[in-house]
KOLMI-279866 format. One record per atom (N, C-alpha, C, CB): x, y, z. Coordinates in steps of 0.1 Angstrom, whole numbers, plus 2048, in hexadecimal, padded with zeros to 3 digits. Glycine has a CB too. Layout:
<nodes>
XYZ/...
</nodes>
This chain:
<nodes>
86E0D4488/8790DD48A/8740EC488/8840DA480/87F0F848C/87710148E/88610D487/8711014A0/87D113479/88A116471/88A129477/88711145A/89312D47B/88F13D47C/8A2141472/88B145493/89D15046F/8A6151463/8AA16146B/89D14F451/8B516246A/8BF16D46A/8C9174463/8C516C470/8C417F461/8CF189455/8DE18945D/8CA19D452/8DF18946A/8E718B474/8F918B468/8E417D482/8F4180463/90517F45D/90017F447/90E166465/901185440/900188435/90717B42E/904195434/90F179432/914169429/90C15F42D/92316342D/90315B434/8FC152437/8F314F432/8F9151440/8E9145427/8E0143423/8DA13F427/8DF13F41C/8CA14542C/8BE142437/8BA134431/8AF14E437/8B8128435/8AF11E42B/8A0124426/8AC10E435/89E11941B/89211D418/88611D41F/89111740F/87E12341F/87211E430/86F112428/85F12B436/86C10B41F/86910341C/86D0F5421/86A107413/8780FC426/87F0EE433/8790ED43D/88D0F143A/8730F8443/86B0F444B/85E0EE44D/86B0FA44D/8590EA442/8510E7443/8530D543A/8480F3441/8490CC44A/84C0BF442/84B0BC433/8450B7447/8580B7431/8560AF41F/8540BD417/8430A241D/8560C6419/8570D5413/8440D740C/8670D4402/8430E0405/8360E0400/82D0EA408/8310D2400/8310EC414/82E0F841F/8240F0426/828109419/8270E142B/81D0DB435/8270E1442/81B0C8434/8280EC44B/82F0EE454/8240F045F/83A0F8452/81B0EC45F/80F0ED469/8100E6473/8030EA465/81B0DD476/81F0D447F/8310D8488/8200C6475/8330E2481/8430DF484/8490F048B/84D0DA470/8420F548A/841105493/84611048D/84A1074A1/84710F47D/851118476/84F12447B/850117467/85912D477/85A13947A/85D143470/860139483/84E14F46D/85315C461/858167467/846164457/86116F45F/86817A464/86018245D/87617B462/85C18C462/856196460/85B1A4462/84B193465/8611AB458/86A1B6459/8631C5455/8751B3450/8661D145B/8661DA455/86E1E845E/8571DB452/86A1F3458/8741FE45B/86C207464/87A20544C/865208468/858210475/86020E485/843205476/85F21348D/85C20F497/85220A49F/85E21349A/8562064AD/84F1FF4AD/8422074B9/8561F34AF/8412114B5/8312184BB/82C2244AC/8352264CF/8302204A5/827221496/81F216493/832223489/81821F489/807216489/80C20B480/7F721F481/818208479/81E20046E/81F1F5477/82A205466/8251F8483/8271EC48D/81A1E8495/8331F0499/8181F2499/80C1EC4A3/8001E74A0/8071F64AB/7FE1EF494/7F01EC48D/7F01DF484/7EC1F9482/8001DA47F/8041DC470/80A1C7473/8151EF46A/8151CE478/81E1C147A/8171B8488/82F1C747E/8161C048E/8121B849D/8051AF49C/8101C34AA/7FB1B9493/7EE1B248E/7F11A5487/7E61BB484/7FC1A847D/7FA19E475/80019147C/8001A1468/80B18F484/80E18748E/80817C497/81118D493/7FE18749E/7F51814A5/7EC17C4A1/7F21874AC/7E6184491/7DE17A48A/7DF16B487/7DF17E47F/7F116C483/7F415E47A/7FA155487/80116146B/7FA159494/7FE15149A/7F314C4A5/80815549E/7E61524A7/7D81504A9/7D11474A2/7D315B4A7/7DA147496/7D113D489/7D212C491/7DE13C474/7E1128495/7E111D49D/7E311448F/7D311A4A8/7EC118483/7EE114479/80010A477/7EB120471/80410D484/81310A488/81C11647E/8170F8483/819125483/82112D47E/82613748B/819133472/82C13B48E/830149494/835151488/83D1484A0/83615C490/83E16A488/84A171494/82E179483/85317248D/85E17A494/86118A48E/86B171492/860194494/85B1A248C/86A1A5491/8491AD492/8721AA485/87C1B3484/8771C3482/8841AE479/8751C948B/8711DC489/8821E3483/86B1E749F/87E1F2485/8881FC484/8941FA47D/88C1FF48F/88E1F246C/89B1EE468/8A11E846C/8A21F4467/89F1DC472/8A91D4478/8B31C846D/89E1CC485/8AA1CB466/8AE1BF45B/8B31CA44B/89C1B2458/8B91CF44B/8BC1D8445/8B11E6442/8C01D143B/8B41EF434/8AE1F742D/8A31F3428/8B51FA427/89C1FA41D/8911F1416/8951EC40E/8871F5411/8A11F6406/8A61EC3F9/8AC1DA3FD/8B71F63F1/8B41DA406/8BC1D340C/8AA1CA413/8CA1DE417/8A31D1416/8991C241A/8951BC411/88C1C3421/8901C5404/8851B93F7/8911B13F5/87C1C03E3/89F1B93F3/8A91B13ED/8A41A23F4/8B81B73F1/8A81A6405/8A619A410/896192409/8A41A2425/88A197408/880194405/8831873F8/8791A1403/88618B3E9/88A1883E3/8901793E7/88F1913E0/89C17B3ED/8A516F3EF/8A31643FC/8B41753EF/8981693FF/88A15D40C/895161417/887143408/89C16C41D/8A216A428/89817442F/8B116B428/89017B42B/88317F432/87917A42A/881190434/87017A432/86117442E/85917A42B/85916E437/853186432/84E18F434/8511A0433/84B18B43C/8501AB429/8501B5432/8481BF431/85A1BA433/8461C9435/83E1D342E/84A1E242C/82F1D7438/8431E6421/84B1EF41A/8441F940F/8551E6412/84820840F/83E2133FE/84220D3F9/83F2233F7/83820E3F1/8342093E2/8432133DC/81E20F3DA/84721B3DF/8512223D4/86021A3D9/8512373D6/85F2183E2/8712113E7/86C2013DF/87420F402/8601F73E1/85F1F23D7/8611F03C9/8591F23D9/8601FB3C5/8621FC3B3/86F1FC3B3/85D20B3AA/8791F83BB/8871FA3B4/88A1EA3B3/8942033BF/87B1DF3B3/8811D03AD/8721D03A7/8861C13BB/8691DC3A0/8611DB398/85A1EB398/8591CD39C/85E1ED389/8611FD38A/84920238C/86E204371/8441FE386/838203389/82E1FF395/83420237E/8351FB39E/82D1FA3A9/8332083B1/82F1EA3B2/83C20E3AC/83E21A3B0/8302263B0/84921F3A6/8262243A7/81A2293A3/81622F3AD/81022139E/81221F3B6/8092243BD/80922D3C8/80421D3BF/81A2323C7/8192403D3/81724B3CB/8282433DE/81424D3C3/81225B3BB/80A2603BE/81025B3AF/80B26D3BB/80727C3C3/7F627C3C1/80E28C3B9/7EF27A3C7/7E32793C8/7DE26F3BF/7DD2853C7/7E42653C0/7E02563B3/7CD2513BF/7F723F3B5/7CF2543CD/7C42513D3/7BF25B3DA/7C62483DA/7AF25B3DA/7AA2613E2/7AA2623F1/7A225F3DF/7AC2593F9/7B0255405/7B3246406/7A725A40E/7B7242413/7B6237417/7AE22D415/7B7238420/7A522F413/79B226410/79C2233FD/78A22D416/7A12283F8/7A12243EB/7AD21C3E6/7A02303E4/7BB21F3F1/7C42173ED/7BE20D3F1/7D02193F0/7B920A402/7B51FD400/7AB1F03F6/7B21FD40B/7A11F83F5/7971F33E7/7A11ED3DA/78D2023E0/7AD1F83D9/7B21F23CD/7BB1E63C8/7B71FA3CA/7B91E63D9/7C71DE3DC/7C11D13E0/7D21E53EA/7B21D53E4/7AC1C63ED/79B1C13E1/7A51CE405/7981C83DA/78D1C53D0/7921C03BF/7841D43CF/79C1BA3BA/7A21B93B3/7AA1C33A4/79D1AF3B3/7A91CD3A8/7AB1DF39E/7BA1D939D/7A81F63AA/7C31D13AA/7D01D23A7/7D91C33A8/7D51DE3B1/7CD1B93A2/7D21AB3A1/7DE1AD397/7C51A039C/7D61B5388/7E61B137E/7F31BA386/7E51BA369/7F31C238E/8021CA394/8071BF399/8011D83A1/7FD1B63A1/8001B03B0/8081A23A2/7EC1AA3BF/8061A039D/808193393/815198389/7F818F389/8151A5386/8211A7381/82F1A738A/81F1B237B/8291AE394/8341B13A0/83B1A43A6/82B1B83AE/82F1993A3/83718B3A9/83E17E39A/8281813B5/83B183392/845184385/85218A381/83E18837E/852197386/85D19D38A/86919D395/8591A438A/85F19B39F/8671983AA/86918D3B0/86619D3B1/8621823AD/85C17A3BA/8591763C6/85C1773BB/84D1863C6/84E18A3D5/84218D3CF/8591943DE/83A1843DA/8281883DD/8211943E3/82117E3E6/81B19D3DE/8121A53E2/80619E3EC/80E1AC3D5/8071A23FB/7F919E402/7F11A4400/7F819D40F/7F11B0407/7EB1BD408/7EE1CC404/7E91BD411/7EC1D340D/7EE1E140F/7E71E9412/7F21E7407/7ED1F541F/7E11FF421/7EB20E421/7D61FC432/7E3218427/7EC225425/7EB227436/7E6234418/7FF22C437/7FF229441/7F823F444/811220448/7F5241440/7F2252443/7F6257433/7FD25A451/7EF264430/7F126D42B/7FE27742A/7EA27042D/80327A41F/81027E422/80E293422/81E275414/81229A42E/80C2A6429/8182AE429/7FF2AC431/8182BB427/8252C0421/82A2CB433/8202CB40D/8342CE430/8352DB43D/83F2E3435/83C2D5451/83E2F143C/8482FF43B/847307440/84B306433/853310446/84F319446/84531F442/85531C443/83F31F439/82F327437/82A320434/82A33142F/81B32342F/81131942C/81231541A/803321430/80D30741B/81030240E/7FF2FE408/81D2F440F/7F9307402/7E93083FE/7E73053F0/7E2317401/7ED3083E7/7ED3033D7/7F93043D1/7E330B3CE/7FA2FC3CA/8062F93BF/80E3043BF/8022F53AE/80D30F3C1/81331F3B9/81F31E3C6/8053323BA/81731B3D1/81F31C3E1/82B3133E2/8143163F0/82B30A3D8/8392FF3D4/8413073CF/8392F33C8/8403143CD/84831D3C1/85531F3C9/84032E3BC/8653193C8/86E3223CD/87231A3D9/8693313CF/86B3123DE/86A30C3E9/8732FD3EA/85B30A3EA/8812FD3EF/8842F03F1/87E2E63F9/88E2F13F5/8772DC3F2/8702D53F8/87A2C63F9/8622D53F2/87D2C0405/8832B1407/8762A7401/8862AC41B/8792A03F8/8732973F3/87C2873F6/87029B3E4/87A27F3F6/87F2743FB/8852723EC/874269401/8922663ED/8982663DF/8932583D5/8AA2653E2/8872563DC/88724B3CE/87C2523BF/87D2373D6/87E2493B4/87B24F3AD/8672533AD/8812483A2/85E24B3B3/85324E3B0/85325F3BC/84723F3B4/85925E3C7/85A26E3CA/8602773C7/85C2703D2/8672753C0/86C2843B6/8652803AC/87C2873B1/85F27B3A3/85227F39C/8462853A0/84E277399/8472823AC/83A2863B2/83F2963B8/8342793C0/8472983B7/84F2AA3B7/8462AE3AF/8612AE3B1/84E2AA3A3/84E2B0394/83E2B1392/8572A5387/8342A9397/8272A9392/81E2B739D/820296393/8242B83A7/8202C03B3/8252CB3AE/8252BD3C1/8302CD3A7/8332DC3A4/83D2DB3B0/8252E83A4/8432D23B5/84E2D83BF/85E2D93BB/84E2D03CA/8672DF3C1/8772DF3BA/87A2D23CA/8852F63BA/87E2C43C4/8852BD3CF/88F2BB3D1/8822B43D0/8952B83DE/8A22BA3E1/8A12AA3ED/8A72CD3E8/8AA2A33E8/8A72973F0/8B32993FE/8AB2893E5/8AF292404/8B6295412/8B228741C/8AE2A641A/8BA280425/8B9277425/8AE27B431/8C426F424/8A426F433/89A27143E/8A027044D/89026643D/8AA26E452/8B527245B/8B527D463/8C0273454/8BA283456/8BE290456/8B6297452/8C8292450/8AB29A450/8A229F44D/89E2AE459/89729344B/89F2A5465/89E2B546C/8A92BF46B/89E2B347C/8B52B646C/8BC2C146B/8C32C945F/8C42BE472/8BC2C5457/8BC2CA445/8B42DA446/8B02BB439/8A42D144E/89B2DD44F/8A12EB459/88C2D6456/8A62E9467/8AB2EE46F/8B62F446C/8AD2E7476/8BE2F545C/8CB2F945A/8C530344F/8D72EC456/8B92FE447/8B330843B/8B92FF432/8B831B439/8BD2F8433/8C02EE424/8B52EC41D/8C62DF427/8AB2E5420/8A02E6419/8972EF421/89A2D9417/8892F441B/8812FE423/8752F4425/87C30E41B/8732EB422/8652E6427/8692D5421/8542EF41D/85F2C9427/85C2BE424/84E2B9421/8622B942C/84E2AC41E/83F2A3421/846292423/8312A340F/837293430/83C28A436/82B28143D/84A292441/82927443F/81C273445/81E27A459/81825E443/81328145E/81728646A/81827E475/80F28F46D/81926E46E/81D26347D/82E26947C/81A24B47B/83726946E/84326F468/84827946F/84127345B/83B28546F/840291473/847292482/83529B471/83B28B488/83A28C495/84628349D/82B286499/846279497/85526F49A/85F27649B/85A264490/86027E48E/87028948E/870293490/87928D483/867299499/8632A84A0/8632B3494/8722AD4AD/8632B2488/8632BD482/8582C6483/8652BB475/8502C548E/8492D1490/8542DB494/83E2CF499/8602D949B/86A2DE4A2/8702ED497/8762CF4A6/86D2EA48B/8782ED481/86C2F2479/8852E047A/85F2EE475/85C2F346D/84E2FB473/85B2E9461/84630746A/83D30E471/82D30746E/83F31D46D/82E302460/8232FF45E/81E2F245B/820306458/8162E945C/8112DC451/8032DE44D/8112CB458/8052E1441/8002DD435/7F52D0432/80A2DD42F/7E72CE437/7E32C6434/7E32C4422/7D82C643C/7EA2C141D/7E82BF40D/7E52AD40A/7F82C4403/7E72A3412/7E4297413/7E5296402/7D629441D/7EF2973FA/7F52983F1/7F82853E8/8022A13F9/7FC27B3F7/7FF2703F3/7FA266401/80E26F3EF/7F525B3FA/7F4256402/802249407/7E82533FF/806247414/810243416/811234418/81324A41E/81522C40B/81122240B/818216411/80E222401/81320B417/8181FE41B/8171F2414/8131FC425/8231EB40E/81A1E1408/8201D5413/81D1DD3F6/8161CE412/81C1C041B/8211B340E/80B1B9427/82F1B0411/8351A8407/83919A40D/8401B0401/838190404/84018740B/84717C400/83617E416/852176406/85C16F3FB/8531673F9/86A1693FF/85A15B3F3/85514A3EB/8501433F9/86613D3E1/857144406/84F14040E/84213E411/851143415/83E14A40E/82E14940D/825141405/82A15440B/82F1393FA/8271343ED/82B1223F7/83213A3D6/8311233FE/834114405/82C11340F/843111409/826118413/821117421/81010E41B/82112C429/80A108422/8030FF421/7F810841B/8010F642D/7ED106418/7E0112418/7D9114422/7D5110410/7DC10B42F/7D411043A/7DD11B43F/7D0105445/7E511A43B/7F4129443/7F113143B/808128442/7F613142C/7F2140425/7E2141428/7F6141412/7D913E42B/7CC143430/7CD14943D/7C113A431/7D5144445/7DA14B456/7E015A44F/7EB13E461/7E9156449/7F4166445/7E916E43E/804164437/7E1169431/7D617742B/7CE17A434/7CC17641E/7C817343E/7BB174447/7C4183452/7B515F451/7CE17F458/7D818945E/7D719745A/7E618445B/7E119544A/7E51A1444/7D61A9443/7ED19E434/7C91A5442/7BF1A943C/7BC1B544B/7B419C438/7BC1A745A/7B91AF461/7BE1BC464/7B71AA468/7CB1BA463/7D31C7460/7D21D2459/7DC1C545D/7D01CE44C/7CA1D7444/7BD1DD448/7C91D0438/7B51D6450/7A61DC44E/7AB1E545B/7961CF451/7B41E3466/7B21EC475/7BA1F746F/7BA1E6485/7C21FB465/7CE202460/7C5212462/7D51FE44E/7BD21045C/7BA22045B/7B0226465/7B422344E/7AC21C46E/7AA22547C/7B522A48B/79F21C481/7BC221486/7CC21C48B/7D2229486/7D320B482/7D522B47A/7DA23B476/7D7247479/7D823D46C/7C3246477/7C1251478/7C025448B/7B425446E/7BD24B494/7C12504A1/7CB2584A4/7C22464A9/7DA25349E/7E42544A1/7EB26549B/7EA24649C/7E626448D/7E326F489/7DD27D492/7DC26C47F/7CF278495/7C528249D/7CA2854A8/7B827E4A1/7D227D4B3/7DA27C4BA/7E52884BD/7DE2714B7/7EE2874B1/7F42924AE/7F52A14AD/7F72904A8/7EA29C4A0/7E82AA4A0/7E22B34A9/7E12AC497/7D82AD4B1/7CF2B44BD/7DD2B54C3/7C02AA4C8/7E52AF4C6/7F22B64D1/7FA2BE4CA/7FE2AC4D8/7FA2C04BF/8032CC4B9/7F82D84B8/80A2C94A9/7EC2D94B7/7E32E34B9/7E42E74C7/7D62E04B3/7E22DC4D1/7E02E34E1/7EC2EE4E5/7E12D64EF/7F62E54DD/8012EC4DD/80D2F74D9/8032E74DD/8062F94D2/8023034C6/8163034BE/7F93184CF/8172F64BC/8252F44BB/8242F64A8/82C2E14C4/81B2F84A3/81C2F6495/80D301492/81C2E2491/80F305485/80130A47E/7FD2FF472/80431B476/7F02F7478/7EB2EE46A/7E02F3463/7E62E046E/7E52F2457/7E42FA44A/7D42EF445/7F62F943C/7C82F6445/7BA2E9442/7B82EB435/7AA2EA44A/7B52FA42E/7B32FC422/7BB2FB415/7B0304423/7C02F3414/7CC2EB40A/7C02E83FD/7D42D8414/7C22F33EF/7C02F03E6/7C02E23E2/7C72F63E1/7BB2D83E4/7BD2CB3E4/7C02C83D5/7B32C43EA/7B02D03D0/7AB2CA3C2/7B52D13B8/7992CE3BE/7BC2D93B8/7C32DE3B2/7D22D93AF/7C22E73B5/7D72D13BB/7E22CB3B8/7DC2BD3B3/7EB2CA3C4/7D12B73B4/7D12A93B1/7C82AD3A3/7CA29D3BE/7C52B6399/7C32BA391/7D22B7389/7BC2C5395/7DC2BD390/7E62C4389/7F02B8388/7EB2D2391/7EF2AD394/7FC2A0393/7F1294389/8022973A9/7E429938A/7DD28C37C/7E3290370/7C928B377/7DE29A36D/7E62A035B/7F629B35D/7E62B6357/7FA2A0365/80D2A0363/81328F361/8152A6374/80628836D/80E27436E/80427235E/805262384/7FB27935B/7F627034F/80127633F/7E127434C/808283341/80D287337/81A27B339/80E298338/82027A343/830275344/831269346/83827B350/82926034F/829250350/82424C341/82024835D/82D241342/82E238335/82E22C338/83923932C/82522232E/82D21432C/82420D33B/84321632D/822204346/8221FC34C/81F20735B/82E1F2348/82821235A/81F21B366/818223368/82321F36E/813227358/80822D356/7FD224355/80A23334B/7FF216353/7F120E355/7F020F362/7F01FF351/7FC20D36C/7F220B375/7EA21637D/7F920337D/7F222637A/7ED23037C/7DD231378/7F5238376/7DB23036E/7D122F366/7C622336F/7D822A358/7CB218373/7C220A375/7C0212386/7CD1F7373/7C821F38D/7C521C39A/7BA22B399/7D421C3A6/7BE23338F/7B123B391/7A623638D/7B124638C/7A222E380/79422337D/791220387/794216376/79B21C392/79221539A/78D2173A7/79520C39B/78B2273A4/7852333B0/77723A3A7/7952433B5/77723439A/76823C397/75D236397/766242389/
</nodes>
């Protein structure tokens, strides 16, 4: 039988996948089950193309008796509203920041913090060389919801009206910061005044002077034209913008030759992510330079803001997300 699951009606309880598969136990290698695989990107972002569609074709290449059915653009709610979905097995799969995550396990919020990584390549190491087995083991204690992977979908860099080169240049400056809590900490450690504003409305926040500047990764920028509204970006590559790939109790049912199809997938995904970004990135930018639609800002004090957000997350985190703060810079020396 062939079980596929829909949020379509909110009173409805998806069965367990575990139904699908004969005699339960996750032998469904015979019976065609089917994962939902959700997230909030569209679908010519590198989250989809690189991200979801990889992992798909991975696990359905495996010839393990799985398909994947990919819900994009929010289709299946918000993020809160997905782990919720995650959580209660009526999605399988989704990817989602590590900071919209912490609101069903407060220190996996960490790992978007304000220069917590050196680049892309370090979230992945941390995430894939075992630096972040105890997060990945608490997180599914708390929630019960498995950590696969993760990579960064881009760097998040700042724009304004003028140029934003060291901490001092935050001075006075309404900056949109997103409203969950690891990004307005990550204000407070940057030295910025944040003003949350919904990502919506974000152009026309900027376009009205409500706020004077944002950060955003430039697949972000470029999606919502704010080159349109603002003069400059700021390479400050400040955060890296993270993805975690999650999945409910389904995944703990599925036989071991399937969850070897799904990690073998997520992995490849993970490994194409950051050439997949940075094209898409380079891409851009070379067309906002031909075009001379924006001024990008290269000399960005780097070391001075990631000087300035280590002292501030080591003075203020406490308790369980200061370890892991702590466990993700160890495991860049």
């Amino acid at each position: 039988m062939k079980i596929h699951r829909s949020l379509a009606a909110s009173a409805v309880v998806a069965l367990p996948f575990a139904l699908a598969a004969c005699g339960g136990g996750g032998s469904g290698s015979e019976d065609g089950s089917t994962l939902t695989l959700a997230h909030s990107y569209t679908e010519d972002q590198p989250q989809h193309t690189c991200g979801a569609e990889v992992i798909k074709q991975g696990v359905e290449d495996a010839g393990v008796g799985l398909t994947v059915e990919i819900f994009a653009n929010s289709q299946l709610g918000g993020d809160a509203d997905r782990i919720a979905s995650v959580q209660s097995g009526d999605i399988d799969i989704d990817i989602q920041g590590a900071s919209a995550l912490a609101a069903v396990h407060e220190p996996v919020g960490v790992v978007d913090a304000a220069y917590a990584f050196e680049d892309a390549a370090a979230l992945d190491n941390y995430f894939s060389n075992g630096a972040a087995d105890d997060l990945k083991e608490d997180f599914k204690s708390a929630a019960g919801v498995s950590i696969l992977g993760a990579w960064s979908a881009g760097a998040r860099q700042f724009t304004a009206n003028e140029p934003i080169q060291t901490p001092d240049d935050l001075s006075g400056l309404r900056m949109r910061f997103p409203g969950s809590p690891q990004f307005l900490l990550n204000a407070q450690a940057l030295g910025a005044k944040a003003t949350e504003v919904a990502y919506e409305e974000l152009y026309l926040a900027l376009q009205q002077g409500v706020v004077d500047g944002q950060e955003n990764p430039i697949v972000n920028i470029e999606a919502t034209n704010l080159v349109e509204v603002q003069d400059y970006v700021s390479m400050s590559s400040h955060q890296q913008n993270s993805n975690l790939i999650v999945a409910s109790s389904a995944y703990d049912d599925l036989s071991g030759e399937q969850q070897t199809a799904v990690d073998d997938a997520v992995a490849d995904a993970v490994s194409q992510m950051p050439e997949c970004v940075e094209e898409a990135e380079a891409e851009i930018v070379d067309g906002w330079e031909s075009e001379g639609s924006v001024e990008i800002v290269d000399d960005v004090d780097t070391d001075a803001f990631e000087e300035q957000t280590d002292a501030w997350f080591r003075d203020n985190l406490e308790g369980d997300s200061l370890a892991v703060y702590e466990s993700i810079k160890d495991s860049q020396e």
